[in-house]
C-alpha positions, 0 to 999 in steps of 0.5 A, spaced: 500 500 500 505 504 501 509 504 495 512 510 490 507 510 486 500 511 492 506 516 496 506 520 489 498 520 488 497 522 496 502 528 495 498 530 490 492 530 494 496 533 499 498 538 495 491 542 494 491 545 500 497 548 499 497 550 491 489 553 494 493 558 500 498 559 495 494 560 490 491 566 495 496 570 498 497 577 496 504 577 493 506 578 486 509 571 485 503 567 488 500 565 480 507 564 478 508 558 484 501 555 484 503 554 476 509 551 478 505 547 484 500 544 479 505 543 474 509 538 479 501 535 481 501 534 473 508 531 473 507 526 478 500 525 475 504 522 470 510 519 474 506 515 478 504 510 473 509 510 470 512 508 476 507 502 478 507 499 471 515 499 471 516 497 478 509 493 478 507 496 484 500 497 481 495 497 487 487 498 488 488 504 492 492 506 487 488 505 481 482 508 486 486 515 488 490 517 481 484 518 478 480 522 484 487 526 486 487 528 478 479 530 478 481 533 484 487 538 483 484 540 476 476 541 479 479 546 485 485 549 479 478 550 474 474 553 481 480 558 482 479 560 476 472 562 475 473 566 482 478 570 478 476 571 472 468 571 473 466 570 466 462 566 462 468 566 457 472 562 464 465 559 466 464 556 460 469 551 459 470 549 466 463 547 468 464 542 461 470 540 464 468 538 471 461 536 469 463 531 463 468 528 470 462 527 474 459 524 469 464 520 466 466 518 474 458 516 475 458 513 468 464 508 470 462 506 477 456 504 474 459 498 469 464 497 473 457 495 478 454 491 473 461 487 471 462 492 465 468 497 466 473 495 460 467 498 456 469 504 459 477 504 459 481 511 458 481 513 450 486 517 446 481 523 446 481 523 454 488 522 454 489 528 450 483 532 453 487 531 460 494 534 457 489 540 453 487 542 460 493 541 464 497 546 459 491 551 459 491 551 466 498 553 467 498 558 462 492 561 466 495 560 472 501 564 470 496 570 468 496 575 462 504 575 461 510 572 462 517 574 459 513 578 454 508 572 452 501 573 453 499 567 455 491 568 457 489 568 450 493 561 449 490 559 456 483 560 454 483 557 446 487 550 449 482 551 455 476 550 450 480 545 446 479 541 452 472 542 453 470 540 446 475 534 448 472 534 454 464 532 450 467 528 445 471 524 449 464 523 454 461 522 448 466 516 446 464 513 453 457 514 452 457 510 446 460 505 449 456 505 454 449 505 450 448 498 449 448 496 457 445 503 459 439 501 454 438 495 456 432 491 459 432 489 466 432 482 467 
């Protein structure tokens, strides 16, 4: 249970109340340390995997909370946002963002119950929506500029990438779904 990879994801977790105070103390650098905080989380997210299947350190605690630490990090960085920039142009693509992962979280947890998970296993799609929205996030953490770039503008188009990644990969799940979600109960 206490291996690398669990270590990994649990200081993910751990991580989010610190990239929250960070996130709000009032000095010149604080978006600046919560990109680089997110960035780690985002590092680790992937670190951890890699590290399971090449130590075959795979476990079901990790199997549960990689995917949770994920939703979680991404949920509270996309809620930062939204405080900061109230917006229908930042509101938008976070709640399609954090809807589709409930939906697709439910959606799971359901064929998982009726022996069906496989049917829902990660997709390219979701595999690129994940890396869209974590660069844009970064990009939107930094804020406007950064050594004369102005990231904003980058941050939102990769962020709507996401989202549209976001609804087509769900759409995937769906349809992959479909055949027991339509059927008759026995």
């Amino acid at each position: 249970m206490w291996n690398l990879p669990n270590i990994l994801t649990m200081l993910r977790i751990g991580l989010i109340p610190v990239f929250v105070v960070i996130f709000y103390l009032p000095v010149p650098w604080a978006r600046l340390v919560c990109a680089i905080v997110f960035t780690a989380a985002a590092l680790t997210d992937w670190l951890d995997g890699w590290l399971a299947r090449r130590l075959n350190q795979t476990s079901a605690l990790g199997a549960f909370l990689d995917p949770v630490a994920d939703k979680l990090m991404v949920a509270v960085a996309l809620v930062l946002l939204v405080q900061a920039d109230p917006t229908v142009v930042m509101v938008l693509p976070a709640a399609v963002i954090i809807g589709r992962e409930i939906t697709v979280s439910a959606l799971r947890e359901w064929m998982a119950e009726i022996g069906a998970r496989a049917k829902v296993a990660v997709s390219m799609a979701g595999k690129l929506k994940t890396a869209a929205q974590m660069v844009a996030i970064v990009l939107l953490l930094l804020g406007d500029a950064l050594f004369g770039l102005q990231l904003r503008p980058l941050g939102l188009g990769l962020l709507y990438v996401a989202a549209l990644l976001t609804l087509w990969s769900m759409y995937l799940y769906l349809r992959a779904a479909w055949p027991s979600l339509s059927a008759r109960p026995d």
